[in-house]
Structure formats: structure tokens, C-alpha cells
C-alpha positions in Angstrom: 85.5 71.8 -40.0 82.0 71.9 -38.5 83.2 74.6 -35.9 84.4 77.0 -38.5 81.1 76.5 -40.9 78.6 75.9 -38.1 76.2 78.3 -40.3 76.7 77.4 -43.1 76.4 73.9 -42.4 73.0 74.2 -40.6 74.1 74.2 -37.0 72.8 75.8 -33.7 75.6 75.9 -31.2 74.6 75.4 -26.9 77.2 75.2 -24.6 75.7 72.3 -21.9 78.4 72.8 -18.9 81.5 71.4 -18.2 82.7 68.1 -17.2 85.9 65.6 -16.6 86.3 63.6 -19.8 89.8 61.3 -19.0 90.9 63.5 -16.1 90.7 66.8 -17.9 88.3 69.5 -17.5 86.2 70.3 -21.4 83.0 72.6 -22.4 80.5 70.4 -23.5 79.4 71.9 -27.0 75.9 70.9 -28.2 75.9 71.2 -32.2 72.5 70.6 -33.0 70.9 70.7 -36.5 67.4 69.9 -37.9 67.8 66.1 -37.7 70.0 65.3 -34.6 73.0 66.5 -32.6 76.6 66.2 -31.8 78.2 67.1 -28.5 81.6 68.6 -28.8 84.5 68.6 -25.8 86.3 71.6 -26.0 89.0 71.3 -23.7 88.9 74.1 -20.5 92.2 74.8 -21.3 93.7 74.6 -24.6 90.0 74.9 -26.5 91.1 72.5 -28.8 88.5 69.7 -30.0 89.1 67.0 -27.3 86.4 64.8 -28.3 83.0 64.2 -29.5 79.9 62.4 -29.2 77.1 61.2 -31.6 74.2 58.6 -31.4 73.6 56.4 -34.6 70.7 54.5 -35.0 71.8 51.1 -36.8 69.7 47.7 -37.3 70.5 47.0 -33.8 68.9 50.2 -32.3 70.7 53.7 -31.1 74.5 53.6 -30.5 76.6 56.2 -29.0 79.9 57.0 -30.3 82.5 58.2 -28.6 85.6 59.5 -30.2 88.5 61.4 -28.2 91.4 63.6 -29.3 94.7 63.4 -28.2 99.0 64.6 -28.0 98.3 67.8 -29.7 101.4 69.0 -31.9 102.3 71.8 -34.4 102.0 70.9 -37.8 102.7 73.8 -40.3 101.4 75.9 -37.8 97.9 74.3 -36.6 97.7 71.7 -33.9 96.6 68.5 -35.0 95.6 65.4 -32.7 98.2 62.7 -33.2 96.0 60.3 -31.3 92.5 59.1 -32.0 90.0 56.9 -29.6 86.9 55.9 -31.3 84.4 53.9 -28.5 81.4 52.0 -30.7 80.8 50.3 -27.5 81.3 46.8 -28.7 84.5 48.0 -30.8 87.1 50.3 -30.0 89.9 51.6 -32.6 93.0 53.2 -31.7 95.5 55.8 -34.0 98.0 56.9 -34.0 99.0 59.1 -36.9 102.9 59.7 -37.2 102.5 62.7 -39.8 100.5 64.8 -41.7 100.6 66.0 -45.6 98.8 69.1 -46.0 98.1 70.6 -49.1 99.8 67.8 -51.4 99.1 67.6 -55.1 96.5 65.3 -55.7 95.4 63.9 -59.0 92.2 64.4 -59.9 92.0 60.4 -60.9 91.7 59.9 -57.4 88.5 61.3 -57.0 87.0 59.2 -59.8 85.0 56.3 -59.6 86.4 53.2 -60.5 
């Protein structure tokens, strides 16, 4: 999680204000690092990760990239988002994620290439 390893990972965290993202008041996050930013919503009133926002730059120029975090439930103790909105601007994904399976034994085959 960048949050958790913002050091380590080469961030500089700004907090930029607050704002209504989808009728809900969130802290606008700035994560900025040597080559380029995210902005984080933190939300004003759980402070869990509401959404985020990036700018790629693809053969068709700079996109921004919206994604939003949603129906927040306990899952071995954490909440976890069970509802995803990802906004490309000409494509736009929904999920919804019916569980979760932390910690599971995974062979190491399926980290190999193929």
C-alpha cells in the first residue's frame, strides 16, 4: 500500500483541500514522487481511500484516470472496498468483488513464467 510505504517508496505527501467527490466530503491527498503524482481521496469521515486520480500519457496524449472506492466492509478485520469505478474517459469498468482470500497458499508455479 502506497500510504503505508510512502517513504520507502519515494513519495512526498501534500494535503490540497477538500472537496465533494459523489456527494461525500474527502481530503484531497497529493502523492508526489520524482516523476509525477497521484491524488488520493481520503474520505472526511471514515479516512478510508475513496478514490484516486492519475494522468497517463499514452500515444493519444495525457489521460486522467479516475478510479473510486466504494461499500466498505470488514474482512478479517480491515475494510476492503467491495466496489470499484475506474473512469478512462472513453471507458469505464465497474466491480464488484463478492469476497476476498487473504493470505491463501499460493504455489510458487504461479509466479513463473510460462
Amino acid at each position: 500500500n502506497d500510504l503505508l510505504r510512502y517513504k520507502e517508496l519515494g513519495y512526498t505527501p501534500a494535503v490540497k483541500g477538500k472537496k465533494a467527490l459523489n456527494g461525500k466530503q474527502v481530503y484531497m491527498l497529493e502523492m508526489k514522487k520524482k516523476y509525477g503524482s497521484n491524488l488520493l481521496f481520503i474520505s472526511a469521515d471514515s479516512f478510508l481511500l475513496a478514490g484516486e486520480e492519475s494522468t497517463e500519457k499514452n500515444p493519444m496524449g495525457e489521460q486522467t484516470i479516475t478510479t473510486t472506492y466504494e461499500d466498505y466492509k470488514p474482512v478479517d478485520g480491515i475494510m476492503l472496498a467491495h466496489k470499484q469505478k475506474t473512469d478512462a474517459g472513453m471507458m469505464v469498468v465497474e466491480m464488484t468483488i463478492t469476497s476476498y482470500k487473504q493470505n491463501t497458499n499460493v504455489p510458487d508455479t504461479e509466479f513463473t513464467n510460462r
